[in-house]
C-alpha positions in Angstrom: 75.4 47.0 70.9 75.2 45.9 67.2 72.1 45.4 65.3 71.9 42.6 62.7 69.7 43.4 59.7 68.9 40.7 57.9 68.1 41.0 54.5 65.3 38.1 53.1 65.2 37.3 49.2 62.7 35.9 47.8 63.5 32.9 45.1 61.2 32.8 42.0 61.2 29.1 41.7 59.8 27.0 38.9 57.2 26.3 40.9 56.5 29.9 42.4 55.9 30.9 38.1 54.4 27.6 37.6 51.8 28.2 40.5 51.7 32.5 39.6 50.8 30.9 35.7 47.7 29.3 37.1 46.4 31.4 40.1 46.3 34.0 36.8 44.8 31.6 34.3 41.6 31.1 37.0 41.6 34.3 38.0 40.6 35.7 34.7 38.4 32.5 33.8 36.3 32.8 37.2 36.4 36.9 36.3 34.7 36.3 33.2 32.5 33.5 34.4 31.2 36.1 37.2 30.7 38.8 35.2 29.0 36.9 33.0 26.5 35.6 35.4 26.0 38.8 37.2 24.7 40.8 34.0 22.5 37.7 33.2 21.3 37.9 36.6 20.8 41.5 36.1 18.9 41.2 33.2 16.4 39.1 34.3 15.9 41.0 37.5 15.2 44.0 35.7 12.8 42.4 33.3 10.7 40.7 36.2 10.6 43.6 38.3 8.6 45.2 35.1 6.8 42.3 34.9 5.6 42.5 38.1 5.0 45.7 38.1 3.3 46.3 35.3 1.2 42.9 36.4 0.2 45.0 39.5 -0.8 48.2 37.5 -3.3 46.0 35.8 -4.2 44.2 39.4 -4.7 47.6 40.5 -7.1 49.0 37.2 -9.5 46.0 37.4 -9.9 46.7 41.0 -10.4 50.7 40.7 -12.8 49.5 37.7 -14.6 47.7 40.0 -15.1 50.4 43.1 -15.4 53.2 40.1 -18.3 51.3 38.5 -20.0 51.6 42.1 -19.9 55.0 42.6 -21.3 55.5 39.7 -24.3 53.4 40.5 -24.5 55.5 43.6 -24.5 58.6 41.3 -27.5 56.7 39.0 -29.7 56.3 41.9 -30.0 60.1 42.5 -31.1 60.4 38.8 -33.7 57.7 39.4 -37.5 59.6 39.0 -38.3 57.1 42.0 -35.7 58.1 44.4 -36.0 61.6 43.2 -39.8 62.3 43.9 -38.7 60.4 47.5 -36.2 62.7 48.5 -38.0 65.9 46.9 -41.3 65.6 48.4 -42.5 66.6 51.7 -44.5 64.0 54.0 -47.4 63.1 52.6 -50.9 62.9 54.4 -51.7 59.9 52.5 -50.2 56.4 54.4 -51.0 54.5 51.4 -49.3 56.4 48.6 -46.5 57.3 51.6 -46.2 53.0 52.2 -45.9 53.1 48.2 -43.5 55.3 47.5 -41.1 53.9 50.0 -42.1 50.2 48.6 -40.4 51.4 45.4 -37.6 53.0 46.4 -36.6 50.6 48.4 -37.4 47.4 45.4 -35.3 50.7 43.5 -32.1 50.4 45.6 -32.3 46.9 46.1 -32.3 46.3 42.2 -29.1 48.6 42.3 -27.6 46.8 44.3 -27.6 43.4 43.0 -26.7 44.4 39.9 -23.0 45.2 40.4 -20.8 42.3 40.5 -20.5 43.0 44.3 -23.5 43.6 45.8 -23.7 46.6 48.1 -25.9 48.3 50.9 -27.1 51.7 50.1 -29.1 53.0 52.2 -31.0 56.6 51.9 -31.7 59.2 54.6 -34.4 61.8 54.5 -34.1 64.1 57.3 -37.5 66.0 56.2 -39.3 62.7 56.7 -36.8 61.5 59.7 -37.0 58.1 58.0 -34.6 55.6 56.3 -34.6 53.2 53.6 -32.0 50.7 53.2 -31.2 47.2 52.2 -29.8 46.2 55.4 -32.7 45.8 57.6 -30.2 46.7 60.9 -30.3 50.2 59.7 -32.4 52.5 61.7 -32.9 56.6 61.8 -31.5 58.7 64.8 -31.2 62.4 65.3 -27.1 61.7 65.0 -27.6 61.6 60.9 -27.9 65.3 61.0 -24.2 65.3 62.6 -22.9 62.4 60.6 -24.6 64.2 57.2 -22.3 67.5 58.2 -19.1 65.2 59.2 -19.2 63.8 55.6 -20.7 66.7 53.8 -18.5 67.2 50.6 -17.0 64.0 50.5 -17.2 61.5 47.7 -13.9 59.0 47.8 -14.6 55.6 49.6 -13.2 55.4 52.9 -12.7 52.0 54.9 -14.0 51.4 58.4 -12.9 48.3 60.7 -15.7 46.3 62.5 -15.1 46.2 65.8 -13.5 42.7 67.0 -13.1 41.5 63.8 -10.0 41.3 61.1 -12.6 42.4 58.4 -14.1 45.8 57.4 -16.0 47.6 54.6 -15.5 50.3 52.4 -18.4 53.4 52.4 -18.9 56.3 50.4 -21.6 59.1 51.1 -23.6 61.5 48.9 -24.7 64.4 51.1 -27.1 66.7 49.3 -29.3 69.2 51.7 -31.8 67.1 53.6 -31.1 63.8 52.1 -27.9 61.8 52.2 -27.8 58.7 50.4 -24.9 56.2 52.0 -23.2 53.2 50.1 -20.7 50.6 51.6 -20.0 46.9 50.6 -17.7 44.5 52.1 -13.6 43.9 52.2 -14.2 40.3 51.2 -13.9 41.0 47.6 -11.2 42.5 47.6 -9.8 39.8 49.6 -10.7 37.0 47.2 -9.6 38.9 44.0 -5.9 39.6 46.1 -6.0 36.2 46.9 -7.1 34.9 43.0 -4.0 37.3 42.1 -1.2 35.3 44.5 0.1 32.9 41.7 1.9 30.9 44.0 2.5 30.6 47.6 5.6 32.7 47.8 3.9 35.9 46.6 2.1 38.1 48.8 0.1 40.5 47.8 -2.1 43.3 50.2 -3.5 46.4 50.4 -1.7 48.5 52.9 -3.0 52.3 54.7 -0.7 54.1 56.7 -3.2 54.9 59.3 -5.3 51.8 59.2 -3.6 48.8 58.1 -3.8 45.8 56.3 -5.9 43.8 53.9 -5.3 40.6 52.6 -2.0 40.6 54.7 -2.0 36.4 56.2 0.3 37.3 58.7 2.7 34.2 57.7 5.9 36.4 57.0 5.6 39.6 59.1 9.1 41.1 58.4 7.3 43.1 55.7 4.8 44.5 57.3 6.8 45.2 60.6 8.9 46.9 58.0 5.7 49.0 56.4 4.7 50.1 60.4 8.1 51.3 60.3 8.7 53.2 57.4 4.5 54.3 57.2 4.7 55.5 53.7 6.1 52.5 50.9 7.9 53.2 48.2 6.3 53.3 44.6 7.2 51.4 41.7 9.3 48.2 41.8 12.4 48.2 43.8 14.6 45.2 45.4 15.1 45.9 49.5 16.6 43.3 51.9 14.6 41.7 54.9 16.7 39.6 57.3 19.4 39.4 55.1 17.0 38.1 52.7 16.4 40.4 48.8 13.0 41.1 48.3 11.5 42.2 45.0 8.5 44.8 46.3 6.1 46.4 43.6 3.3 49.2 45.1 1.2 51.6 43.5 -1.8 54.2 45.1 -5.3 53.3 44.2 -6.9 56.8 43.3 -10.2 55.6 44.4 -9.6 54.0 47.8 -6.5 56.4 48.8 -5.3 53.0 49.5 -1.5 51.3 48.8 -1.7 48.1 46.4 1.8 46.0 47.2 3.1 43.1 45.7 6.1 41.4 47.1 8.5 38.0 46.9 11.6 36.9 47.7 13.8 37.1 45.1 15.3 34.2 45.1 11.8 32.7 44.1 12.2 35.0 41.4 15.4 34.1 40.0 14.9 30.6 40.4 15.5 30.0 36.2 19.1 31.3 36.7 19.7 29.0 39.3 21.2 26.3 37.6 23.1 27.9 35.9 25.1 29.7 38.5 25.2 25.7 40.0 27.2 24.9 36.8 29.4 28.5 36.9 30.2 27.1 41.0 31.1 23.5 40.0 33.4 24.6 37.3 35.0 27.1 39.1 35.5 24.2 41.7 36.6 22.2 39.2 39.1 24.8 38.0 40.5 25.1 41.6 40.9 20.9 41.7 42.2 20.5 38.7 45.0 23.9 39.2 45.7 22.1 42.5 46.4 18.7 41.3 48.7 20.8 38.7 50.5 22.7 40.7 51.3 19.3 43.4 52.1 17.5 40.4 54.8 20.2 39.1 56.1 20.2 43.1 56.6 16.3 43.1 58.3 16.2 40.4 60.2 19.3 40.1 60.4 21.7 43.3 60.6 18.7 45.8 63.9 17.3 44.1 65.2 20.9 43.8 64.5 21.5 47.4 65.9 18.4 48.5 69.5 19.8 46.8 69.1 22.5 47.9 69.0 21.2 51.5 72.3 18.6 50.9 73.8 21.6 49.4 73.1 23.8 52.9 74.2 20.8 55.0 77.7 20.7 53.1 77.7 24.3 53.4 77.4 24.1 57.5 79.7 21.4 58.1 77.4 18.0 57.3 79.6 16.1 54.6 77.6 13.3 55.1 74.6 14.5 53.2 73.6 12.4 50.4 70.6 12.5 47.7 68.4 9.5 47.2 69.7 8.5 43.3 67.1 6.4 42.4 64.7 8.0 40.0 63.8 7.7 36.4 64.0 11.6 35.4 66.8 14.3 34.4 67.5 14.6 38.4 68.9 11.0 38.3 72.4 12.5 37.0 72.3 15.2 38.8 71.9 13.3 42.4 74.8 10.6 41.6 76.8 13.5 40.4 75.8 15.2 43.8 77.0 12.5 45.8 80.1 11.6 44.4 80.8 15.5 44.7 80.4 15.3 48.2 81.9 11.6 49.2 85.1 13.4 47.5 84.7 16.9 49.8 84.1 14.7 53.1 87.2 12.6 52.4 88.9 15.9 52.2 87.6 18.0 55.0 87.8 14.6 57.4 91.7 14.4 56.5 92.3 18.2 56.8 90.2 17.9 60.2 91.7 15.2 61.5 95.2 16.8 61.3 93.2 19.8 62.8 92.1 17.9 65.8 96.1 16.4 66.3 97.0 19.6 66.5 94.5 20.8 69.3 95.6 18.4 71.5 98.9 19.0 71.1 98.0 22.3 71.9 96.0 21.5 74.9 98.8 19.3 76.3 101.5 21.8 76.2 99.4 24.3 77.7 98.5 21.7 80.7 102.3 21.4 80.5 103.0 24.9 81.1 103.2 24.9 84.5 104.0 28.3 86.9 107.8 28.3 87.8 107.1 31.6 89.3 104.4 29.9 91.5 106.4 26.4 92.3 109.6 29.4 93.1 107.3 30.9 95.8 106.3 27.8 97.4 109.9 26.4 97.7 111.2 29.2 99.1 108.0 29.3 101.7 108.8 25.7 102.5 112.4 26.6 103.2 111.6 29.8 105.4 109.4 27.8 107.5 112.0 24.7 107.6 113.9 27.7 109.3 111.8 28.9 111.7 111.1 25.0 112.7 107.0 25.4 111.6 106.8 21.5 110.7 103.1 21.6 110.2 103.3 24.2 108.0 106.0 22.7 105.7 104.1 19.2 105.6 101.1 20.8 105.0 102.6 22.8 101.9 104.6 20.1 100.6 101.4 18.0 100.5 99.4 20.0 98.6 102.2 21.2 96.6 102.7 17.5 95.5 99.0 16.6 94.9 98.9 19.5 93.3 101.7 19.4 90.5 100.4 15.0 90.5 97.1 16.6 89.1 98.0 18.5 86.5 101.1 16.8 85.1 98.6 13.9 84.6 98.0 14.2 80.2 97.0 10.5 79.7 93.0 11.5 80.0 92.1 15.2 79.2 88.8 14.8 80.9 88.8 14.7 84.8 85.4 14.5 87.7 84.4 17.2 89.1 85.0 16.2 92.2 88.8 16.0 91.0 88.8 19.5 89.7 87.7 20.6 93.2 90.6 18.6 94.6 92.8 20.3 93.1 91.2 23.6 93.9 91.0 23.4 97.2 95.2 22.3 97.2 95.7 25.3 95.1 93.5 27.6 97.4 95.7 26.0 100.8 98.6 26.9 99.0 97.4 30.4 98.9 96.4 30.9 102.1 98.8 29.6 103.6 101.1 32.3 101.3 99.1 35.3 101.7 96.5 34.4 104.5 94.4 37.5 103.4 91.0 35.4 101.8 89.0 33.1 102.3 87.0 30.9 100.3 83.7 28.7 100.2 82.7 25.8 97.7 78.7 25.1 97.2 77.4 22.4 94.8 73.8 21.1 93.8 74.2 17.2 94.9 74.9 15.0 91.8 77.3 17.4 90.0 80.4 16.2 91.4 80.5 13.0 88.9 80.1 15.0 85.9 83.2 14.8 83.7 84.7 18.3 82.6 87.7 19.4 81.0 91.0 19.3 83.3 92.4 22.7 84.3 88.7 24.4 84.0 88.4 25.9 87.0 91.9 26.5 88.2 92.8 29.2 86.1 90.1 31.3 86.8 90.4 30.9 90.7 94.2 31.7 90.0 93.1 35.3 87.8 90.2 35.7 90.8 93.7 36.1 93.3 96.1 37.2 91.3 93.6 40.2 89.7 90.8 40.2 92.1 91.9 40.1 95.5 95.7 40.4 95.6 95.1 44.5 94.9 92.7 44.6 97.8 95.0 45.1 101.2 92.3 43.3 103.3 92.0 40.6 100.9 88.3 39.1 100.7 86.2 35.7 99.8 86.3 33.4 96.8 83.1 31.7 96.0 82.9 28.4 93.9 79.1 27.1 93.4 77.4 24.9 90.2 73.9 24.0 89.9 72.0 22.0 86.9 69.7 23.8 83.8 67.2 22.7 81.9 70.0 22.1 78.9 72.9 21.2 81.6 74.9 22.8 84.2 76.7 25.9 85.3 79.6 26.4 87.2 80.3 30.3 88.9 84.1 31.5 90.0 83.4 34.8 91.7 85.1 37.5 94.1 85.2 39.9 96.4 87.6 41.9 95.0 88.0 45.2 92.8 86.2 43.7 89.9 85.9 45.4 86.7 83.8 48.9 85.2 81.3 48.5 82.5 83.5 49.0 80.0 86.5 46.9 80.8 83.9 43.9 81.6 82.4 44.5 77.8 86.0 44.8 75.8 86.6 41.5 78.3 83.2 39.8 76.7 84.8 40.7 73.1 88.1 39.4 73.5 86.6 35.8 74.3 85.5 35.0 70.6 88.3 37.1 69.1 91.3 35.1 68.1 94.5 34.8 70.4 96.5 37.8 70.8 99.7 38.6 73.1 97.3 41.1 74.7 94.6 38.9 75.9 95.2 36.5 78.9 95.5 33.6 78.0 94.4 31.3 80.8 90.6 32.8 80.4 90.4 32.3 76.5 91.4 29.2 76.8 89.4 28.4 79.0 86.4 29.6 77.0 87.6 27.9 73.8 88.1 24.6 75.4 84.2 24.9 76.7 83.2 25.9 73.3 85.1 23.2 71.2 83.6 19.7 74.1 80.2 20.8 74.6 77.6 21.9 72.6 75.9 24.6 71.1 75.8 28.0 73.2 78.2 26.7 76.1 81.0 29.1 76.7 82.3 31.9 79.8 80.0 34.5 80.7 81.0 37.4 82.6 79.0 39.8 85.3 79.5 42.2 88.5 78.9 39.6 91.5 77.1 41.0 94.3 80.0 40.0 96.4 81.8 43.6 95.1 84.2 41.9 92.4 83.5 39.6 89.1 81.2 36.7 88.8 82.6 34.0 85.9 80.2 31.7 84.4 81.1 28.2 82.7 78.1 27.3 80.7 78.0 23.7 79.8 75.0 22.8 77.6 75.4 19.2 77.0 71.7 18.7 75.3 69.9 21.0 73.0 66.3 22.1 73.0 64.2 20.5 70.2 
């Protein structure tokens, strides 16, 4: 078996540098152009994400100011001489100056309270006098306090507790000091408004977040967040940019000392980058425009320079294979006008050559072709006179008509030169007279003819088959003492028709049937037979493309020949 490599070149083309020239040219101008952008984009990210940042520190100090400035006023009201003579003294026998006392510290808390900016319940608990004072009038005194006072004993931060039902809460923070405790709490609300006065616009969220509790101020319009928060329970501090659906987020927290609560700010960052916008627009539509403007180029440089090369390029390959009729279109206004009249007069001169030479070539075929149809067996015609005259001896009349019959149609058919082409039905003929003959000789075979219905008009070359029925004797059976079959069978193909000689008889090894394959497209030797190349040259020279003899072991023990005859060629 041999093994073609086959080597590809590539051709740098005009067109190939032209086009390499460009593809560079963008690629460094959209390079810079990107690089460009990005560290502008970069820039301003950083800078907004201290903005932000630092915007939410100060968020964050007006609100501790705020829940600081209320502790303190808790702390005030244990200083007060009021509250203090309250939660000192025992229970007094007198109801009036009892009534009294509580009258003030109650107007006493009261005043506290409404002078913060948000008002808050404070409520006191004496657990000498089993009796409370507060500004919520809900408030009432229960053996629990005693519990609740040891629960929150040693605690001053505020600490948030969510009404029942209800999205809403408040923050509380207790003062427990022996028998008295003195409680203060006001409302989420505010908190709520002043996030809310802090949104600047609609995109930007901004909440107070507890791992263990939850939310405040959170609308619940874009969850991903907070679904993200009940994930991770702990944020991150400081200002960082993290992706949510596929979507950047710039995210800003800080801790709130005095709550023990998260403050977090956070807004899609394409919001955020929103001046820089335009301005990658304009880097996109140049970078188009670049692209449009290096194709138009580069088609441009093909029209007028690679399409004319590649079209002599071509005319030069069809000269090259045989096509001498292969002319360039002169007509253009360019250099390539000289060239392609130069071209074609170039080739009119080859084709009048090559058509002469060829024509002289072809004469000498057919001379070729008739002598060898002329060439006819004297060895053969010596056998059958000398069988007609043995049976003319031994008075066998049937058998010397019969012979002399097919003798004569025989030697009619291929002393016939006039038209080199014959029927099939015709070759058969003359088969069939040359396989009587042979049996009539030898009477050791025997033979069978099957063909698909509409081959037998087809025109083939005279002498095709014969000469391969005659080596299928002579080589196949005539070594076999008990002699054996000839079959002779033709069917259509998708690109034309086949026709199979094969025998019965000793056939051929592997490697004999190979060097027998080789010989066919080797040129004419004394040593090859020259019947079968012929044959195979003759097939090769009227039809097309890939027709030719194949050889293979036939199942019937000997050798299977195969005319191909492609007379149409798949697109």
């Amino acid at each position: 078996m041999q093994i073609t490599i086959f080597k590809w070149k590539l051709k740098i083309t005009l067109f190939i540098k032209l086009v390499v020239l460009l593809v560079v040219f963008q690629v460094i101008i959209i390079t810079l152009n990107g690089n460009s952008h990005r560290v502008s984009v970069q820039v301003i990210e950083q800078d907004i994400q201290t903005s932000y940042y630092n915007q939410l520190r100060f968020f964050m100090s007006q609100v501790e100011n705020q829940v600081d400035q209320l502790a303190v006023n808790v702390l005030e009201l244990e200083e007060d001489p009021t509250i203090k003579q309250y939660i000192n003294s025992s229970i007094m026998e007198d109801l009036f100056d009892a009534n009294k006392l509580r009258l003030n510290v109650l107007q006493k808390i009261k005043l506290q309270s409404a002078s913060t900016n948000w008002p808050i319940d404070i409520s006191i608990y004496s657990r000498a006098r089993e009796e409370v004072i507060s500004t919520r009038a809900d408030v009432r005194y229960d053996d629990s306090i005693g519990e609740l006072a040891k629960e929150k004993q040693g605690k001053s931060i505020w600490r948030y507790k969510k009404l029942e039902g209800q999205s809403s809460g408040y923050f509380y923070t207790v003062r427990l000091e022996g028998q008295y405790l003195i409680e203060a709490e006001f409302a989420d609300t505010y908190i709520r408004n002043m996030l809310d006065n802090y949104e600047q616009d609609s995109k930007r969220t901004t909440f107070l977040y507890h791992p263990s509790i939850g939310f405040i101020g959170a609308n619940g319009d874009d969850p991903s967040y907070y679904n993200l928060l009940r994930t991770e329970r702990m944020p991150a501090l400081g200002s960082h940019i993290t992706e949510i659906d596929k979507q950047p987020i710039l995210v800003s927290a800080v801790r709130t000392e005095s709550l023990d609560w998260y403050l977090i700010d956070y807004i899609p960052l394409s919001e955020v980058v929103m001046p820089i916008q335009e301005s990658r627009n304009f880097f996109v539509l140049g970078t188009v425009t670049l692209l449009f403007l290096g194709i138009m180029i580069a088609l441009f440089a093909y029209r007028q320079v690679q399409f004319p090369m590649n079209q002599l390029v071509q005319s030069i390959r069809d000269i090259r294979i045989g096509n001498y009729s292969s002319r360039l279109n002169a007509n253009r206004k360019d250099e390539f006008e000289d060239v392609f009249t130069g071209f074609n007069g170039m080739a009119e001169r080859i084709q009048v050559l090559i058509e002469t030479v060829y024509e002289e070539k072809l004469r000498t075929k057919e001379a070729e072709l008739k002598q060898l149809q002329s060439q006819i067996n004297p060895h053969f015609l010596y056998n059958c006179l000398f069988y007609i005259k043995n049976m003319a001896k031994m008075g066998a009349e049937e058998e010397v008509v019969a012979m002399a019959l097919n003798l004569g149609e025989y030697y009619r058919y291929t002393t016939r030169l006039e038209n080199p082409m014959a029927t099939l039905a015709e070759e058969l003929q003359l088969v069939r007279n040359y396989l009587t003959i042979q049996s009539m000789r030898a009477k050791r075979f025997q033979y069978e003819i099957q063909m698909e219905e509409g081959l037998l008009s087809l025109l083939i070359p005279r002498l095709l088959l014969q000469p391969l029925v005659e080596n299928a004797i002579i080589h196949g059976l005539a070594p076999k003492e008990e002699g054996g079959i000839i079959r002779i069978s033709g069917h259509y193909i998708p690109e034309g028709f086949v026709l199979r000689i094969e025998d019965g008889g000793v056939g051929l090894d592997d490697v004999r049937l190979e060097k027998l394959c080789a010989k066919m497209n080797l040129p004419l030797t004394d040593e090859s037979g020259c019947g079968t190349w012929n044959t195979h040259q003759r097939v090769k020279n009227i039809f097309k493309e890939g027709s030719g003899l194949e050889f293979e072991q036939s199942e019937l023990g000997g050798l299977r020949v195969t005319i191909v005859c492609i007379t149409q060629l798949e697109e």
